[in-house]
mmCIF entry with sequence, helices, sheets and N, C-alpha, C, O atoms, coordinates in Angstrom:
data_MODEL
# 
_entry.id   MODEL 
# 
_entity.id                         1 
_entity.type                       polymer 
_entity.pdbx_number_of_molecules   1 
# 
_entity_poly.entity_id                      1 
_entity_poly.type                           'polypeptide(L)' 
_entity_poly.nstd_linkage                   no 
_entity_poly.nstd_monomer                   no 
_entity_poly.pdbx_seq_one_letter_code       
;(UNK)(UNK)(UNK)(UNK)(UNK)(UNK)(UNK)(UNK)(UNK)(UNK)(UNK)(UNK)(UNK)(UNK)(UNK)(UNK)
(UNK)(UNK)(UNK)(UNK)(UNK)(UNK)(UNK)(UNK)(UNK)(UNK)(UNK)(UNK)(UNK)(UNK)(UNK)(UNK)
(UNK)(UNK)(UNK)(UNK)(UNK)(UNK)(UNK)(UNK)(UNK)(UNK)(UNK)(UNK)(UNK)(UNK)
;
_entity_poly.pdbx_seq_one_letter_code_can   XXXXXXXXXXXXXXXXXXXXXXXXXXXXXXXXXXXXXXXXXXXXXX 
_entity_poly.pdbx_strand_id                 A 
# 
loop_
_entity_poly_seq.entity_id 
_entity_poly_seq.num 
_entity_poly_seq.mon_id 
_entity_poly_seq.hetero 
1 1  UNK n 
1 2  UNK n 
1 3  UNK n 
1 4  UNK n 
1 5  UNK n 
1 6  UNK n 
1 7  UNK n 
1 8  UNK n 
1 9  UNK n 
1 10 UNK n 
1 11 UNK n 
1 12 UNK n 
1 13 UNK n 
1 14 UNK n 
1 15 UNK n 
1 16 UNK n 
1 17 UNK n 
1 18 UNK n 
1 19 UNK n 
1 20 UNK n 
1 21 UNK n 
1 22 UNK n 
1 23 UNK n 
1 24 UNK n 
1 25 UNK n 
1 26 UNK n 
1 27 UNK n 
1 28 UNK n 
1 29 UNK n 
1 30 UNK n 
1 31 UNK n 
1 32 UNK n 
1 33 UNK n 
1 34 UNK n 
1 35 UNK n 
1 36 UNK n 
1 37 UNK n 
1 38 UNK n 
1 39 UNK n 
1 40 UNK n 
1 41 UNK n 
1 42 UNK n 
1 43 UNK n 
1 44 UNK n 
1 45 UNK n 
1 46 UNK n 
# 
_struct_asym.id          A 
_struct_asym.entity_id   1 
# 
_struct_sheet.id               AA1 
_struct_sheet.type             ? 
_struct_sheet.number_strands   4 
_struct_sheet.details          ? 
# 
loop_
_struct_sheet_order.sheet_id 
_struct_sheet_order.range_id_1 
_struct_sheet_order.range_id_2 
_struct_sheet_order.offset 
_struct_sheet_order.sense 
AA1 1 2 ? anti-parallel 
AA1 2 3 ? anti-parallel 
AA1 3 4 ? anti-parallel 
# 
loop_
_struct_sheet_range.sheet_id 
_struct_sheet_range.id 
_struct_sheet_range.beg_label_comp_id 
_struct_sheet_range.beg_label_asym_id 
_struct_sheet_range.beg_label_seq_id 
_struct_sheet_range.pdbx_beg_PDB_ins_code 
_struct_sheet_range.end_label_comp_id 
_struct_sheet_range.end_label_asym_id 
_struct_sheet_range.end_label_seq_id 
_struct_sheet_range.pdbx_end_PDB_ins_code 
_struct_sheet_range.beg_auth_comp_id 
_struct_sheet_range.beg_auth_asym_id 
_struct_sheet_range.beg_auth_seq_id 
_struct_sheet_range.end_auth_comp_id 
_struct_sheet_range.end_auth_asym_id 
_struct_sheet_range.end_auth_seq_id 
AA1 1 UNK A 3  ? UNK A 4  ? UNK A 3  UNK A 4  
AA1 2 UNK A 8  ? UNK A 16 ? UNK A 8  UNK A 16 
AA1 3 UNK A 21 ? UNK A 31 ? UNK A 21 UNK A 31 
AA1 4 UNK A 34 ? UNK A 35 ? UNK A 34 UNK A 35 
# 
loop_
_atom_site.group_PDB 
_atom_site.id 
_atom_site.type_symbol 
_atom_site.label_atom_id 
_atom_site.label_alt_id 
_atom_site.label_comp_id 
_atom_site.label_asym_id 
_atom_site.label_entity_id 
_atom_site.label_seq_id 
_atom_site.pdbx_PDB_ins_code 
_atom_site.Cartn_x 
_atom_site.Cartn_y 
_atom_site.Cartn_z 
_atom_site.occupancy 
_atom_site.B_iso_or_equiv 
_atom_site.pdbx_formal_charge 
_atom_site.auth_seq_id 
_atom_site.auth_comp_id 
_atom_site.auth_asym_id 
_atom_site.auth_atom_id 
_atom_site.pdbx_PDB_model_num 
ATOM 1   N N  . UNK A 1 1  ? -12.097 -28.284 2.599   1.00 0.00 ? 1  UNK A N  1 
ATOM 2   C CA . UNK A 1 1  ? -11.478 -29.482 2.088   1.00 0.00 ? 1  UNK A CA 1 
ATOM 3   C C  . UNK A 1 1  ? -12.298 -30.676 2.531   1.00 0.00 ? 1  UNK A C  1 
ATOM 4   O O  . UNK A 1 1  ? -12.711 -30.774 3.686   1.00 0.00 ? 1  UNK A O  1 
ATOM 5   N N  . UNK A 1 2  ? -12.607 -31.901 1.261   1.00 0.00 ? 2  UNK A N  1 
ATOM 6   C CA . UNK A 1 2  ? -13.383 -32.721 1.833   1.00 0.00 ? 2  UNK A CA 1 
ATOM 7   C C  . UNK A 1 2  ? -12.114 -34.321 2.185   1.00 0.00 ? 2  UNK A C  1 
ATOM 8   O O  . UNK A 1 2  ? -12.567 -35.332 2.721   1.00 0.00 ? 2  UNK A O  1 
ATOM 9   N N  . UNK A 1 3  ? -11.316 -34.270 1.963   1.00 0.00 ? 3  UNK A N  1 
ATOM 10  C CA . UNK A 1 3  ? -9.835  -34.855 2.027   1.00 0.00 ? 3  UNK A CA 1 
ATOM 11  C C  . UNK A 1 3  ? -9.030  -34.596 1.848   1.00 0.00 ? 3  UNK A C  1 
ATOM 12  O O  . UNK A 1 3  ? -8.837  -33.634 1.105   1.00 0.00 ? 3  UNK A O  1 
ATOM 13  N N  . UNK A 1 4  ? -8.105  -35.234 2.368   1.00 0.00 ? 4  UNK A N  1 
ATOM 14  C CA . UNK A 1 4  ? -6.619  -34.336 2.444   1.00 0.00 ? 4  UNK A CA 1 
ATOM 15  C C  . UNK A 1 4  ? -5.555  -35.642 3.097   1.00 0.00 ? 4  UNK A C  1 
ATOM 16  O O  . UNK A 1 4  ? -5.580  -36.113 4.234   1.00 0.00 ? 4  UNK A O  1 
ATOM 17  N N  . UNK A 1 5  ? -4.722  -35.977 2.036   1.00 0.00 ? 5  UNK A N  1 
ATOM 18  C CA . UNK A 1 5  ? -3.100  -36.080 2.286   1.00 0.00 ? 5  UNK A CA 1 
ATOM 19  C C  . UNK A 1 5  ? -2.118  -35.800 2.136   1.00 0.00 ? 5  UNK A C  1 
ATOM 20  O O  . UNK A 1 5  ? -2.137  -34.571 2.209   1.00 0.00 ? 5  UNK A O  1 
ATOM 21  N N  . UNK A 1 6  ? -0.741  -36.245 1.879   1.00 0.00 ? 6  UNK A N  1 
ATOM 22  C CA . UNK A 1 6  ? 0.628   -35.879 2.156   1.00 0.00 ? 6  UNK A CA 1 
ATOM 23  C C  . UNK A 1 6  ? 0.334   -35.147 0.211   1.00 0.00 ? 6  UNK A C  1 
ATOM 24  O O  . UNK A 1 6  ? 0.525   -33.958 -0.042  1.00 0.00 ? 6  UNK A O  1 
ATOM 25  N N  . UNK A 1 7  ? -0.064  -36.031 -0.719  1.00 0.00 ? 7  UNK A N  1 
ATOM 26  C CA . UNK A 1 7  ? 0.301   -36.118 -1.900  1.00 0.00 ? 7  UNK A CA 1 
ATOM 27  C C  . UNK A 1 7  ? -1.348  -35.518 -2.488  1.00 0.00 ? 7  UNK A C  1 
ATOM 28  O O  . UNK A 1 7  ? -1.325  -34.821 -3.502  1.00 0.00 ? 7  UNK A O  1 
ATOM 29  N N  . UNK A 1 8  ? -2.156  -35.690 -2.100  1.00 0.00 ? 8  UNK A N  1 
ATOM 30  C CA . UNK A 1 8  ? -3.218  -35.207 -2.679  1.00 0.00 ? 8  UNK A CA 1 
ATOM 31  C C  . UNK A 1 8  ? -4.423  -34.376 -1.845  1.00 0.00 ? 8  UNK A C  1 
ATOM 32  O O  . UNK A 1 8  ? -4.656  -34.366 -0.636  1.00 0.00 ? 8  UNK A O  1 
ATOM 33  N N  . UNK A 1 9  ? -4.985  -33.801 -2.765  1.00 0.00 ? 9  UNK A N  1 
ATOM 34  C CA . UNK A 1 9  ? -6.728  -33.172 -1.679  1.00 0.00 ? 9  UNK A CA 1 
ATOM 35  C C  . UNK A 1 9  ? -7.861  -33.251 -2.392  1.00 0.00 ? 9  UNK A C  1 
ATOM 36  O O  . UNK A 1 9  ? -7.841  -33.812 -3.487  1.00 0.00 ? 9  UNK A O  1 
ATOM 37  N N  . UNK A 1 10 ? -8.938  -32.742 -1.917  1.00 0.00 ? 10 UNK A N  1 
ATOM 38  C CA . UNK A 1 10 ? -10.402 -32.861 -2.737  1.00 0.00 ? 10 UNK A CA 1 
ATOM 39  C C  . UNK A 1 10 ? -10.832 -31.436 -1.948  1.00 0.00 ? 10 UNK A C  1 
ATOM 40  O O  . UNK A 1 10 ? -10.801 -31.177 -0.745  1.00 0.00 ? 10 UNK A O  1 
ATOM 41  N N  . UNK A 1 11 ? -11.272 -30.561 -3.175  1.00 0.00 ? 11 UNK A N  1 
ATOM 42  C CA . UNK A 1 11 ? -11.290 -29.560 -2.451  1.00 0.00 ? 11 UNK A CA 1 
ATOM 43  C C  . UNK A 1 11 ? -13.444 -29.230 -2.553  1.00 0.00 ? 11 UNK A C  1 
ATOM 44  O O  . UNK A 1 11 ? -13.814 -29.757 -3.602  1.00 0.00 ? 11 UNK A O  1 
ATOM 45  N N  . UNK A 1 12 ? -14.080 -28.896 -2.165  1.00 0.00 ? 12 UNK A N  1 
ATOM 46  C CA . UNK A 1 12 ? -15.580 -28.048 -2.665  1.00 0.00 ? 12 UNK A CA 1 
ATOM 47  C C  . UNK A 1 12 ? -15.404 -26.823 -2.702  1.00 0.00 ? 12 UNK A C  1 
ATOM 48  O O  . UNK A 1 12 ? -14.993 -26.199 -1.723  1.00 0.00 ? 12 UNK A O  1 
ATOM 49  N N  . UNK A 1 13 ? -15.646 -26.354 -3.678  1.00 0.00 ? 13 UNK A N  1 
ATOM 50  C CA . UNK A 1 13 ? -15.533 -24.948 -4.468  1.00 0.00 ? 13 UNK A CA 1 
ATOM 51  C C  . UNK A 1 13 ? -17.163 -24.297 -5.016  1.00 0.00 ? 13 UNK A C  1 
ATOM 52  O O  . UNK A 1 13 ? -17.746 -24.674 -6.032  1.00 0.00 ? 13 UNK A O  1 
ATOM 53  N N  . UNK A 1 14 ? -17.659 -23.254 -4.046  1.00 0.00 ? 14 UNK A N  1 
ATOM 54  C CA . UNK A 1 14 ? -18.837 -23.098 -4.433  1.00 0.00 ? 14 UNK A CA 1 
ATOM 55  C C  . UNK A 1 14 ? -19.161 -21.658 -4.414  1.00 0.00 ? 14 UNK A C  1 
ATOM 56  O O  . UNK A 1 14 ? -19.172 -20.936 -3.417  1.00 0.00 ? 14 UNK A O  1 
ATOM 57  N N  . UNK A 1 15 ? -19.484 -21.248 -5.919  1.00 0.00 ? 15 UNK A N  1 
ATOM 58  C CA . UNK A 1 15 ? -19.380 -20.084 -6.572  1.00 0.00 ? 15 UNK A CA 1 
ATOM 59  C C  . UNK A 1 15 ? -21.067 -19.448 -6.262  1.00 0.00 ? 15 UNK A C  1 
ATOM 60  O O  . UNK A 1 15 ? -22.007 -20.100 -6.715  1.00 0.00 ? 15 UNK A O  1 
ATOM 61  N N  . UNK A 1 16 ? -21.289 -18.394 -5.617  1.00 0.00 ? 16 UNK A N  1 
ATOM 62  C CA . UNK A 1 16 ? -22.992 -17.723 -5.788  1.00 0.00 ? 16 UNK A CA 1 
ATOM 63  C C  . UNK A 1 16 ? -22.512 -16.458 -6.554  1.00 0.00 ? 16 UNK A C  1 
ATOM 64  O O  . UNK A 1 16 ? -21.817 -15.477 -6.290  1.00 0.00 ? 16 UNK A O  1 
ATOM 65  N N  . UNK A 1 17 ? -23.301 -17.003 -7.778  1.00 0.00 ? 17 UNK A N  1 
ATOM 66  C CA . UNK A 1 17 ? -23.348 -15.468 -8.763  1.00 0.00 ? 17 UNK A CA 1 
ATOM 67  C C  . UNK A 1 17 ? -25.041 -15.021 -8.203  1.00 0.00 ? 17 UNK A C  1 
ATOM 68  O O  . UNK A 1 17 ? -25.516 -15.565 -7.207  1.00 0.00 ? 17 UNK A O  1 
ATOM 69  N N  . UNK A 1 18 ? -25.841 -13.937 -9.031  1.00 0.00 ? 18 UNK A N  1 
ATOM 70  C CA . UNK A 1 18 ? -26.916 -13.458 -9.227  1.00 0.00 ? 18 UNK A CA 1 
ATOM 71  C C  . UNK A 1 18 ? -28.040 -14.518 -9.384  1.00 0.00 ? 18 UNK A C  1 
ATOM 72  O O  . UNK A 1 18 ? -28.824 -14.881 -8.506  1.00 0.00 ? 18 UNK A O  1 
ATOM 73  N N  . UNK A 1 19 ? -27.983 -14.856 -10.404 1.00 0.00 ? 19 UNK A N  1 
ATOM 74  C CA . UNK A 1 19 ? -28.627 -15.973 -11.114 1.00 0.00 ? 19 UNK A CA 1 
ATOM 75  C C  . UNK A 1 19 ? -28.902 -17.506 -10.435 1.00 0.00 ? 19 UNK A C  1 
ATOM 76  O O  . UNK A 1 19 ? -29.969 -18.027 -10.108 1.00 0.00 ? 19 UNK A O  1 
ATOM 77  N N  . UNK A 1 20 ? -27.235 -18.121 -10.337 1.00 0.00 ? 20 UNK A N  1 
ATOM 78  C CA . UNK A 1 20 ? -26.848 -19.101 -10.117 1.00 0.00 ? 20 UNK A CA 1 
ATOM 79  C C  . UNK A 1 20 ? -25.711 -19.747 -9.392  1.00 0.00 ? 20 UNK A C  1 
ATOM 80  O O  . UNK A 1 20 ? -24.731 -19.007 -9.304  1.00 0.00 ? 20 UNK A O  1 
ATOM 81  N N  . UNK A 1 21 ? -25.542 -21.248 -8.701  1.00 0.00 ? 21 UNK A N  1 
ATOM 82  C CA . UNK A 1 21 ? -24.671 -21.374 -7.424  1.00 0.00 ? 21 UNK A CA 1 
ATOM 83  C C  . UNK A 1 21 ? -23.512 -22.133 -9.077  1.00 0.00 ? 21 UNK A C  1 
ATOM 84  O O  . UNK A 1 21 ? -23.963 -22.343 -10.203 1.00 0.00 ? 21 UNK A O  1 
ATOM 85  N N  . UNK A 1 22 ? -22.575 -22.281 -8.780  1.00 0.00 ? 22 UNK A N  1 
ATOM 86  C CA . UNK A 1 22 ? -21.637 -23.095 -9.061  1.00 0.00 ? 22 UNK A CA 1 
ATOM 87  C C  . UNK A 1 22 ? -20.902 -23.597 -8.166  1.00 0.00 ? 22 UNK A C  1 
ATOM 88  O O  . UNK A 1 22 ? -20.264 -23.047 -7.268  1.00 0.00 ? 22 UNK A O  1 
ATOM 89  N N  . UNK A 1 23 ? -21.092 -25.401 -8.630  1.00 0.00 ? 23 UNK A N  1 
ATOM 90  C CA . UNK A 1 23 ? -20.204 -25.707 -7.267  1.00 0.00 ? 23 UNK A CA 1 
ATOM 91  C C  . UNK A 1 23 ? -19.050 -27.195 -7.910  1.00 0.00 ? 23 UNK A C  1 
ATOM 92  O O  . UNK A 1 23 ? -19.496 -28.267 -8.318  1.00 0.00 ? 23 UNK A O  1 
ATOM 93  N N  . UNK A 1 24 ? -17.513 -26.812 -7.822  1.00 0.00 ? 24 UNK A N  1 
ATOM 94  C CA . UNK A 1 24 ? -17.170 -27.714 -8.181  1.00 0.00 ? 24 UNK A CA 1 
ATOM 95  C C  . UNK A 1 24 ? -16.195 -28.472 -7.383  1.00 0.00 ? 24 UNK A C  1 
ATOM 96  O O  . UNK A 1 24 ? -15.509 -27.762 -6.647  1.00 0.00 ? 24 UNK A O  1 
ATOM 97  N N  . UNK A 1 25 ? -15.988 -29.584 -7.346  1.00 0.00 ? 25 UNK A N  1 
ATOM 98  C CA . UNK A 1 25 ? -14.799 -30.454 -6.916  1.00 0.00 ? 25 UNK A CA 1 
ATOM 99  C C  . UNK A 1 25 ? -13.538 -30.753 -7.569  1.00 0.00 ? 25 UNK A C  1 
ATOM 100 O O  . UNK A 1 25 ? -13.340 -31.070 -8.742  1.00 0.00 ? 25 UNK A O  1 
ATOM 101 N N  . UNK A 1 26 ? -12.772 -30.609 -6.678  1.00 0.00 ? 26 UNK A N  1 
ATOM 102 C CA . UNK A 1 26 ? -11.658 -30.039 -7.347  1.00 0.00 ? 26 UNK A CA 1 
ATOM 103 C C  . UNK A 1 26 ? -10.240 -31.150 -6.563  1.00 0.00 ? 26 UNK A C  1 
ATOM 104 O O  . UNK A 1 26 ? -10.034 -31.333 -5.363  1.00 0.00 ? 26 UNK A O  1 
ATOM 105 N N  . UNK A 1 27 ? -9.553  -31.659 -7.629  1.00 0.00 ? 27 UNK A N  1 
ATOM 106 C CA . UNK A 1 27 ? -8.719  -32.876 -6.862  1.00 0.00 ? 27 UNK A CA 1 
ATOM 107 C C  . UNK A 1 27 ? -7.451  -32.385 -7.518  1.00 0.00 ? 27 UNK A C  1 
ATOM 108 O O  . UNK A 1 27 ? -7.277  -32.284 -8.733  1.00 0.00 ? 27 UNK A O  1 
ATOM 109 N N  . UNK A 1 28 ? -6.721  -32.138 -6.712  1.00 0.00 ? 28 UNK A N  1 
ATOM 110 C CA . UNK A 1 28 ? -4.907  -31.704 -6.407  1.00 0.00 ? 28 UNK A CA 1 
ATOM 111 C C  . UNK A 1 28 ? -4.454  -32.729 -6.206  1.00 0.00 ? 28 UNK A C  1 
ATOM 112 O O  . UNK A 1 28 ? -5.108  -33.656 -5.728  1.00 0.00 ? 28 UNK A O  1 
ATOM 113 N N  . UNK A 1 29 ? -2.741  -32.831 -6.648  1.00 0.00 ? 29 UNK A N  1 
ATOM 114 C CA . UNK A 1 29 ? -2.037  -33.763 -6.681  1.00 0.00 ? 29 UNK A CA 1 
ATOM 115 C C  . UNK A 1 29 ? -0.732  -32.841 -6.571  1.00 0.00 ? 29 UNK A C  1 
ATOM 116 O O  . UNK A 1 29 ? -0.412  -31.890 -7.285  1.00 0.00 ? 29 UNK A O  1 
ATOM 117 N N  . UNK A 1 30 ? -0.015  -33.445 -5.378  1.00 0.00 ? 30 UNK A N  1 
ATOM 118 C CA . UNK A 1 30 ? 1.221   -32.829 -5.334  1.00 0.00 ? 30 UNK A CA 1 
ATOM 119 C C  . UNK A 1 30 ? 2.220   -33.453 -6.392  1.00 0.00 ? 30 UNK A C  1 
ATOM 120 O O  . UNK A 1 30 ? 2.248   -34.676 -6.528  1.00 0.00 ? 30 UNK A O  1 
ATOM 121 N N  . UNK A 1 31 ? 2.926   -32.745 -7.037  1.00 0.00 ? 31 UNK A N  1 
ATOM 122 C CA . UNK A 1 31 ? 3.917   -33.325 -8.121  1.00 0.00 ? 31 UNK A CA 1 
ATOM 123 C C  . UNK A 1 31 ? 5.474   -32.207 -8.158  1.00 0.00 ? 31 UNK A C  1 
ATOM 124 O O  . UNK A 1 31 ? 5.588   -30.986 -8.265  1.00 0.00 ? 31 UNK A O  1 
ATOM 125 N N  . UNK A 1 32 ? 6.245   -33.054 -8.048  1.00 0.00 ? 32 UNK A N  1 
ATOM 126 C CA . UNK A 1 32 ? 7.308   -32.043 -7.944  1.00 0.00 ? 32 UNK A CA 1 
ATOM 127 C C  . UNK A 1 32 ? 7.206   -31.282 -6.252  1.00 0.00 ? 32 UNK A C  1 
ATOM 128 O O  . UNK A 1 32 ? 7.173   -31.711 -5.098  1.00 0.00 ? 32 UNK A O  1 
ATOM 129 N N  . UNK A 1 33 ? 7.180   -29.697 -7.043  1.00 0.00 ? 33 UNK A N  1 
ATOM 130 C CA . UNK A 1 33 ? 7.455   -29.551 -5.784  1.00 0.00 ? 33 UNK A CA 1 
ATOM 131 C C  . UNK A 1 33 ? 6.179   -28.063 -5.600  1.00 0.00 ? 33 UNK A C  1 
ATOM 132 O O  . UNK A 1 33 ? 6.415   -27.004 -5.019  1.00 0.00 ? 33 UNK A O  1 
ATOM 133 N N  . UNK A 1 34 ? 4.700   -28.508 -6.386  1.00 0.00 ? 34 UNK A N  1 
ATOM 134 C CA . UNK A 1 34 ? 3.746   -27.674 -6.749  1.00 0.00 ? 34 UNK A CA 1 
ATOM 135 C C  . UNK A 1 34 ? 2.833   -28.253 -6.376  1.00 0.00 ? 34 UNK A C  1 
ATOM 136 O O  . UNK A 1 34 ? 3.022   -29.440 -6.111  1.00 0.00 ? 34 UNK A O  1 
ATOM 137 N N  . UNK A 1 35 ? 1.068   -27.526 -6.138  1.00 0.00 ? 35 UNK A N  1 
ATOM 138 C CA . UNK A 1 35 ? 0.128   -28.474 -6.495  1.00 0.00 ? 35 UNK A CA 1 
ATOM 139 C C  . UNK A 1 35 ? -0.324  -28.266 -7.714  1.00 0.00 ? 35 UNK A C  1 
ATOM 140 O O  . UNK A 1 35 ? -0.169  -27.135 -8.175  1.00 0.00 ? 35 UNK A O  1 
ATOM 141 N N  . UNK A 1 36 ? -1.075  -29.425 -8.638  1.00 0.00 ? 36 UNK A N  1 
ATOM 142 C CA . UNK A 1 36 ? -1.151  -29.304 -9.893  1.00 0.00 ? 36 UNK A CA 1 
ATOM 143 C C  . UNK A 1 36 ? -3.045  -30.047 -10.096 1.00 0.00 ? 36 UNK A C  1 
ATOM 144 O O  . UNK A 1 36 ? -3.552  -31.107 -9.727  1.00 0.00 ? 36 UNK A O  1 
ATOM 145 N N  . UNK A 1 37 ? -3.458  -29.119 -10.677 1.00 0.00 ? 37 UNK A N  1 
ATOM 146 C CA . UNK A 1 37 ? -4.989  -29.922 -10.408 1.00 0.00 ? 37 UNK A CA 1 
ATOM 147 C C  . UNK A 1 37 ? -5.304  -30.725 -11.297 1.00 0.00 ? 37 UNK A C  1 
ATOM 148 O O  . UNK A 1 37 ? -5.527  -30.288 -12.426 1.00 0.00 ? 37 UNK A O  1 
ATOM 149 N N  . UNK A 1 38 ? -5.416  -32.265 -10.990 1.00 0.00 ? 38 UNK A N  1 
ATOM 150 C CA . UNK A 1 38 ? -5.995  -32.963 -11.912 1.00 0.00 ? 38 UNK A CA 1 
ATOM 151 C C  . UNK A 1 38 ? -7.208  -33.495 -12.360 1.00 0.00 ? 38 UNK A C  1 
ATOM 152 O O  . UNK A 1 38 ? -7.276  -34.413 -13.177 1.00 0.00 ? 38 UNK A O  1 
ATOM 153 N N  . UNK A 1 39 ? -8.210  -32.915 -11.820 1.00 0.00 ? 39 UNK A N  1 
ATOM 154 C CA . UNK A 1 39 ? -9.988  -33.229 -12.026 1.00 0.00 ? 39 UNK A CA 1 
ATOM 155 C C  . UNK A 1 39 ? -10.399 -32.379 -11.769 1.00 0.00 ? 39 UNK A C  1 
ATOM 156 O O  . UNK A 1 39 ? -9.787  -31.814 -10.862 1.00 0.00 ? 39 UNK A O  1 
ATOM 157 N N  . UNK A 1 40 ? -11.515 -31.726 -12.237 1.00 0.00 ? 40 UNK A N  1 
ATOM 158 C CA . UNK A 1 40 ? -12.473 -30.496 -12.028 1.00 0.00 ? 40 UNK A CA 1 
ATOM 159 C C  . UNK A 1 40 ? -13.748 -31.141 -11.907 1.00 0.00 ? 40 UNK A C  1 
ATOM 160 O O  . UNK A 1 40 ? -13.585 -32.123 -12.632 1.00 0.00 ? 40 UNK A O  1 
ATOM 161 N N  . UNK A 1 41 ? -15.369 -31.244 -11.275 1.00 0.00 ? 41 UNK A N  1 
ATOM 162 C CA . UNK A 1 41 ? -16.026 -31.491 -11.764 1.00 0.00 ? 41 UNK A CA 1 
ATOM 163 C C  . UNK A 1 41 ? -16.872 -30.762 -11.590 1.00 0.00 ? 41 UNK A C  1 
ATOM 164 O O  . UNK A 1 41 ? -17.140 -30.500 -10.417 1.00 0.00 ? 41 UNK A O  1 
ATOM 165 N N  . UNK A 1 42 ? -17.679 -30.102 -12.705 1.00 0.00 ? 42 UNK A N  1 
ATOM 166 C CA . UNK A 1 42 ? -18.628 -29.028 -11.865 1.00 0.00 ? 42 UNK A CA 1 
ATOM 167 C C  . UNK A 1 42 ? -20.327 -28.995 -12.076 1.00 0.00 ? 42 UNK A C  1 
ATOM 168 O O  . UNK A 1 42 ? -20.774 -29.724 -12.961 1.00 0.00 ? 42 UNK A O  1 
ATOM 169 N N  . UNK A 1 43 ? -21.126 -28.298 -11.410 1.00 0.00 ? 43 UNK A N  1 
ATOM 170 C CA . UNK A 1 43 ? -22.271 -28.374 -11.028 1.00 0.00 ? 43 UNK A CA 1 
ATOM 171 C C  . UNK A 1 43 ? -23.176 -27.218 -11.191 1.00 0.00 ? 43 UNK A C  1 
ATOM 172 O O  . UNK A 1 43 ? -22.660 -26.325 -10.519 1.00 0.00 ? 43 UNK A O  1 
ATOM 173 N N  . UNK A 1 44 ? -24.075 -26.846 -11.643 1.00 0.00 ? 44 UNK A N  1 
ATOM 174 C CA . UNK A 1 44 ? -24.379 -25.340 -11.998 1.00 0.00 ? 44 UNK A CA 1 
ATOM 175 C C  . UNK A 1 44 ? -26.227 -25.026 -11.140 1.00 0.00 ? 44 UNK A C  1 
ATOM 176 O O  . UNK A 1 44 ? -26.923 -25.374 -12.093 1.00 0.00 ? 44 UNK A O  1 
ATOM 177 N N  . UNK A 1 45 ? -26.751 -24.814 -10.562 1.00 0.00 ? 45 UNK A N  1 
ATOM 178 C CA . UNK A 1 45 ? -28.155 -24.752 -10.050 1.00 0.00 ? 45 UNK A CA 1 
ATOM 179 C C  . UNK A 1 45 ? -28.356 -23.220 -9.960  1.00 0.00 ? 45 UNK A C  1 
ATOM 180 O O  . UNK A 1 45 ? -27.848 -22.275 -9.356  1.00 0.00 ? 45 UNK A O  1 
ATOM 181 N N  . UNK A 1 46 ? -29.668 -23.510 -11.148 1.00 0.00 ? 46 UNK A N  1 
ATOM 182 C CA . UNK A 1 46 ? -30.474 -22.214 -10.981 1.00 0.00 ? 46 UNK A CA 1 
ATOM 183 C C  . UNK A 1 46 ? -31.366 -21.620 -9.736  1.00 0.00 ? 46 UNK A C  1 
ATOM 184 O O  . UNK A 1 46 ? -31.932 -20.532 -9.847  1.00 0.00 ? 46 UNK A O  1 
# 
């Protein structure tokens, strides 16, 4: 986790396939009584 509060987070998410890394950021928002993700952004390196 690269932040973190009561109501939200930012998470780094980093995928190694064969080929290639994927790496994305990922922002949660507590709503109700779930987390619910509202931004993805992602990154792909050969």
């Amino acid at each position: 986790m690269l932040e973190e509060s009561a109501d939200y987070l930012v998470a780094k998410v980093t995928l190694k396939f064969e080929k290639f890394t994927r790496t994305d950021l990922v922002t949660l928002v507590w709503e109700g009584d779930s987390w619910k993700v509202s931004r993805s952004i992602n990154s792909y390196k050969v």
